[in-house]
N, C-alpha and C positions, 0 to 999 in steps of 0.2 A: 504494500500500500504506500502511499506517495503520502508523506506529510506535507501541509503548506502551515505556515503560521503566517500570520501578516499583524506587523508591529504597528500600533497608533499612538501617540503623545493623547495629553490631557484635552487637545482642542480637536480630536478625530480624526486628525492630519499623519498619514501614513508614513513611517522612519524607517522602515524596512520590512523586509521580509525573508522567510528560511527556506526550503522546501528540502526535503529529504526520503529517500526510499524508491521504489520503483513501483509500478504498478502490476505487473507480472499479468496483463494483459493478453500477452502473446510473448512470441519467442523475441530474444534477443534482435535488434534490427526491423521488426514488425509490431513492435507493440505503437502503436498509435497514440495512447494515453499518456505513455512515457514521453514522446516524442512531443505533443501540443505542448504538455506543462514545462518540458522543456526548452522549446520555444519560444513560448510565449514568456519565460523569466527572465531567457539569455537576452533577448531583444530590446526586455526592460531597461536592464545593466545598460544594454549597446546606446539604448539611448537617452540612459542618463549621459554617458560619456559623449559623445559622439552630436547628439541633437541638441542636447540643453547645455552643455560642458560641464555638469558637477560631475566631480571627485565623490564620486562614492567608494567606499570600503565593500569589497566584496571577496568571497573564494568562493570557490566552484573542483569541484572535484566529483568522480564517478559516484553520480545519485545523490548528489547535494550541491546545493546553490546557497548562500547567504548575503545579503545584500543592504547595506544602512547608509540613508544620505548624512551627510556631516550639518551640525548644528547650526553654522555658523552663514548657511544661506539667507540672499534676501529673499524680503517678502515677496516680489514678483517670482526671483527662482523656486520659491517653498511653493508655489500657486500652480507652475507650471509641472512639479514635482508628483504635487498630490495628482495633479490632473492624467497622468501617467501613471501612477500609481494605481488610481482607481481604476482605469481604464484595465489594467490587468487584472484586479479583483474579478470586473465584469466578465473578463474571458474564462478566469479558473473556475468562472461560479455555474457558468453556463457549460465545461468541461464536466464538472463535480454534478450538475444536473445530467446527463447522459452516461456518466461514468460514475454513478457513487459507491461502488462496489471498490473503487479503485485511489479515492482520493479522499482526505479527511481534510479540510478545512480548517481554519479556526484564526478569528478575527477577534484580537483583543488591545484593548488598551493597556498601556505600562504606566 
């Protein structure tokens, strides 16, 4: 099973997120499930770095991803942050709706 955790500050504002495990969907190379969640988190990273330029802290290693933006963004960058950040909730939520057999969820505040 695929863990996802997704990290929120006190204002709902998303600081990161973990995902770990595998879904064991299918074989190696064919699982699908593996494959979206995968996807859809490496993309997030790509474009934290890449589209918006924050410096997020992340490692990635077989079957685990973790990923935290740093504190010290402005408030336009924390805007454009959550708004990608959400935007990946949406997709794991609607993965976890077709696949719940395969993904545990869990959206908390710290």
């Amino acid at each position: 099973m695929i863990t996802i955790d997704i990290v929120r500050n006190k204002n709902n504002e998303i600081i990161g997120f973990t995902t770990s495990g595998h879904a064991y969907a299918d074989e190696p190379g064919r699982d699908i499930v593996c494959a979206a969640v995968s996807m859809l988190t490496q993309t997030i990273v790509l474009g934290l770095y890449e589209v918006l330029e924050v410096k997020a802290a992340y490692s990635i290693k077989h079957g685990y991803l973790t990923c935290s933006i740093p504190e010290d963004i402005s408030r336009e960058k924390r805007q454009q942050v959550n708004i990608l950040f959400e935007t990946m909730v949406v997709g794991l939520k609607n993965i976890q709706e077709n696949y719940c057999q395969y993904i545990d969820l869990h959206d908390k505040e710290v």
